[in-house]
C-alpha positions in Angstrom: 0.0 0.0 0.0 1.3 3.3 -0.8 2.2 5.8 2.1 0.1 8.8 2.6 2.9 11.7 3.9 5.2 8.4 5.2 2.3 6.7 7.0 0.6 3.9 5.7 -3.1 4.8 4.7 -4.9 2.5 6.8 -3.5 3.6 9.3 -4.3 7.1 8.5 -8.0 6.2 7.9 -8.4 4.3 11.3 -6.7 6.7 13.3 -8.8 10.0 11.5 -12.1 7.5 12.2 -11.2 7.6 15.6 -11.1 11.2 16.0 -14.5 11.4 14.3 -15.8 9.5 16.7 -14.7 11.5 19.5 -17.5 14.3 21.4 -15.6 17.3 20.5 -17.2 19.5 23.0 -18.3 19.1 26.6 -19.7 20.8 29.4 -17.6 19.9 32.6 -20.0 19.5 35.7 -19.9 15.7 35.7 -18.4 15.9 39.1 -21.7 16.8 40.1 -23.8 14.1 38.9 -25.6 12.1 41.1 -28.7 9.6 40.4 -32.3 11.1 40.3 -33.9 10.4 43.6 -37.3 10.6 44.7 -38.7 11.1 48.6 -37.6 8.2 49.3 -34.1 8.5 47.7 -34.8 6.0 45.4 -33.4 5.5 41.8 -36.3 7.3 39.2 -37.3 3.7 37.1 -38.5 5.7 34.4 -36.6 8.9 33.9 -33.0 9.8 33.5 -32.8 13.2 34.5 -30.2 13.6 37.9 -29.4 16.2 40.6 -26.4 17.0 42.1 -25.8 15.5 46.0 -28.1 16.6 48.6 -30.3 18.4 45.9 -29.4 21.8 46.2 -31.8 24.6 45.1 -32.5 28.1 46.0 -34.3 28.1 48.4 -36.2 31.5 48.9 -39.5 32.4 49.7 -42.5 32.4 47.0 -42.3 34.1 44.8 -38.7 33.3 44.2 -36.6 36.0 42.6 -32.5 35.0 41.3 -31.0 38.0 40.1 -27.7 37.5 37.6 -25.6 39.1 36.0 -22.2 39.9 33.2 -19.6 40.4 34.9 -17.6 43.6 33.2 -14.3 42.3 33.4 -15.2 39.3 31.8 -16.4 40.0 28.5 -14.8 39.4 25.3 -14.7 41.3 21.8 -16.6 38.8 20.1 -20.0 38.1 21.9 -21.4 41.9 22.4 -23.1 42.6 26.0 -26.3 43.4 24.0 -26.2 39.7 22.4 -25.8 37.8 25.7 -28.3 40.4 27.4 -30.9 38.5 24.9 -29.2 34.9 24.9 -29.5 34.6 28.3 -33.4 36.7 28.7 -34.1 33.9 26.3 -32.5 31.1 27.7 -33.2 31.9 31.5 -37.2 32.2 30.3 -37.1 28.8 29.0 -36.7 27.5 32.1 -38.9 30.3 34.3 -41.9 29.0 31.9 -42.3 26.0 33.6 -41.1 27.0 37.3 -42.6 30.0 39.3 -39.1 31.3 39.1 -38.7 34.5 38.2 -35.0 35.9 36.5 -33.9 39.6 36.5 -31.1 41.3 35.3 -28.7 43.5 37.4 -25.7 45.3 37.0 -25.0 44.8 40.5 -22.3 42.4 40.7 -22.5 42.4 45.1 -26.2 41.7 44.7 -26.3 39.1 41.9 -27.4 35.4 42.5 -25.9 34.2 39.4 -22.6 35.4 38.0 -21.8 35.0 34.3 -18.5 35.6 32.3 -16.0 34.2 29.9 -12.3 32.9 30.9 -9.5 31.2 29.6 -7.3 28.5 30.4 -6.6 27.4 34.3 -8.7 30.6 35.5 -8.6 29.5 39.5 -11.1 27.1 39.8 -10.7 23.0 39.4 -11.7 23.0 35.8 -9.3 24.1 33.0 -10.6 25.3 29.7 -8.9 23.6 27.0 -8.9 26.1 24.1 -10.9 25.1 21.3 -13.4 22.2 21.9 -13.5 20.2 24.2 -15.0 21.7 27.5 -17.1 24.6 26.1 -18.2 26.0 30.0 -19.1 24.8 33.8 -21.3 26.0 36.2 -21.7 26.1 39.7 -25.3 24.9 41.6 -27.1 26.5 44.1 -25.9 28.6 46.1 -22.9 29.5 44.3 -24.3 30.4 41.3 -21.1 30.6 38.7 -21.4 30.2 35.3 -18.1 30.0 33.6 -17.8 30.4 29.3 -14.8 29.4 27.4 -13.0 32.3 25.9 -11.4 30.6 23.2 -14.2 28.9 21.7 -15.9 30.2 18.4 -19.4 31.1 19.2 -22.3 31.1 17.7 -24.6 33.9 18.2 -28.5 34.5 17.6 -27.9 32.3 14.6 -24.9 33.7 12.9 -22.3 31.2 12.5 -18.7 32.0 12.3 -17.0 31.6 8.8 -15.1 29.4 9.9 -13.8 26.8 12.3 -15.5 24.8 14.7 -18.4 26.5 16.4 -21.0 26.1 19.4 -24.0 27.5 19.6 -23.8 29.6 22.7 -27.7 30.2 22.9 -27.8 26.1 23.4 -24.9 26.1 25.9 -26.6 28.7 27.7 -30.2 26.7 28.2 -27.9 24.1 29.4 -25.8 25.5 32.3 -28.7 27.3 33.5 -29.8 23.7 34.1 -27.1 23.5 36.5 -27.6 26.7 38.2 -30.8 25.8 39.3 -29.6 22.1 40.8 -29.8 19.8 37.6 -26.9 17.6 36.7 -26.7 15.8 33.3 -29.2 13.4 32.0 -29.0 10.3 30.0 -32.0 11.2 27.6 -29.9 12.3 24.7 -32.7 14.6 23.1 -32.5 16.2 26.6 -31.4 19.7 27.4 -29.2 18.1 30.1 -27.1 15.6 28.3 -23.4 16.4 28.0 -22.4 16.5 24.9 -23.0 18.6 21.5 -21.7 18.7 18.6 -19.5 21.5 16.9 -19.0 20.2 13.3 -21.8 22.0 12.2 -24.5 24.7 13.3 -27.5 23.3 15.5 -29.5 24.8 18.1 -30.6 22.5 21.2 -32.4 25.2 23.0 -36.0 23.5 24.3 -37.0 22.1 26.6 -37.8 18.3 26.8 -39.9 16.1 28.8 -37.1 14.8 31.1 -36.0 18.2 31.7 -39.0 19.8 32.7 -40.0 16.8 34.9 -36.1 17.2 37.0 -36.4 21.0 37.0 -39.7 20.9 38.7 -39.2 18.2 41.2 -37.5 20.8 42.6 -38.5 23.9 42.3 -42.6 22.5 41.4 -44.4 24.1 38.4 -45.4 27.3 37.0 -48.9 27.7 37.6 -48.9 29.1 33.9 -47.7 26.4 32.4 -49.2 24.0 30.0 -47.7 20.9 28.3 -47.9 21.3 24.8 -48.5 18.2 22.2 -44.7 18.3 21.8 -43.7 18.8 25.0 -40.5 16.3 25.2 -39.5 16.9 21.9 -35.9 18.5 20.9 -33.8 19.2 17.5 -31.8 16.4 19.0 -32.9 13.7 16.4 -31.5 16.7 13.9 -28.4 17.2 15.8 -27.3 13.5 15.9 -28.1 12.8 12.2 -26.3 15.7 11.1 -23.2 14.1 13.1 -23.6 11.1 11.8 -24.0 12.4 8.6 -20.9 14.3 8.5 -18.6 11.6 10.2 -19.3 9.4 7.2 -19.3 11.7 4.7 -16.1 12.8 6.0 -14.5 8.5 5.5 -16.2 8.6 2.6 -14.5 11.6 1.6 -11.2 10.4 2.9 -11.1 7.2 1.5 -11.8 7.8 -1.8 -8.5 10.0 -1.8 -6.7 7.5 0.1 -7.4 4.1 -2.0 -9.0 5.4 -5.4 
């Protein structure tokens, strides 16, 4: 077989396979996951969402009130203050729809619940972003209520995808550690907003609400007297999101070996 820039192709193929299958990006708060538990601290039989130990929430009298907030100094050129003032209204009103929760804006960084910002590298706490890919943000639970953004990473916002590299949707990563602010840990449900892992080779939002997730959110926080299950309540642009990966790691061997063996 003939070498492919002094390796042998097979090799080359396998080994670029490999990295295909790979998650290429990640949110990093596995260290909180724990197994959904009921009254009784039993393992859920029939759903898959989790909570961190102990089941911290806020805890604040009704009506409760969590005020967050961008922290100044921790910005970057890329992502405008007026863009992630509407990702996250967005994003945090997904979640207040179907918890009598209520989310308000402040500038006041002393009074703030929730802290939000964007950092690089080994920024002080146990988790350190990696650059591009990989771990895309981490949040802390109740009451801490950090939500740390990965500088380096190209992001996508309200739709308008970088012209190039690989990018995340930060809209979708947003819906997801807000999760995790309010007590969630991941889920096993893959269409669900709390599972791990996306996908950066192409531009996909994962930004509703499913089943799983609205059933975890409001064993602990109860629901929204406003809300109403819809006839697609549960459903998610998951489905889409996974085909598209599929469909672009095979296109890419496909791709790949016809340059290698033809």
């Amino acid at each position: 077989m003939l070498p492919f820039f002094g390796y042998d192709k097979m090799y080359v193929f396998f080994f670029i396979f490999f990295l295909a299958l790979l998650p290429a990006t990640r949110c990093n708060s596995d260290h909180f996951i724990s197994n959904a538990t009921n009254d009784n601290d039993k393992i859920h039989a029939t759903t898959h969402y989790s909570f961190f130990p102990n089941k911290p929430k806020w805890n604040r009298p009704s009506p409760i009130i969590l005020k967050y907030t961008f922290l100044p100094d921790h910005m970057i050129p890329s992502v405008s203050l007026a863009d992630m003032r509407l990702i996250f209204q967005r994003s945090f009103g997904r979640w207040a729809a179907v918890i009598p929760v209520t989310f308000v804006e402040t500038s006041n960084v002393n009074h703030s619940d929730i802290k939000i910002g964007f950092y690089f590298g080994n920024h002080g706490d146990e988790t350190v972003f990696d650059g591009l890919g990989g771990i895309v943000a981490h949040s802390y639970g109740p009451p801490i209520g950090l939500l740390h953004l990965d500088g380096d990473e190209l992001w996508v916002v309200n739709q308008k995808q970088p012209k190039f590299g690989l990018a995340t949707d930060l809209e979708s990563v947003a819906v997801h550690e807000i999760g995790h602010l309010l007590g969630l840990a991941h889920s096993t449900v893959e269409s669900a907003i709390m599972y791990p892992n996306e996908s950066p080779y192409t531009f996909t939002r994962k930004v509703d609400l499913t089943k799983d997730d609205i059933d975890g959110i409001q064993q602990l926080y109860g629901a929204n007297p406003n809300f109403k299950p819809g006839p697609n309540s549960g459903s998610s642009s998951w489905s889409t999101l996974m085909e598209t990966r599929k469909s672009f790691g095979w296109s890419m061997l496909l791709g790949l070996a016809t340059v290698l063996f033809f």
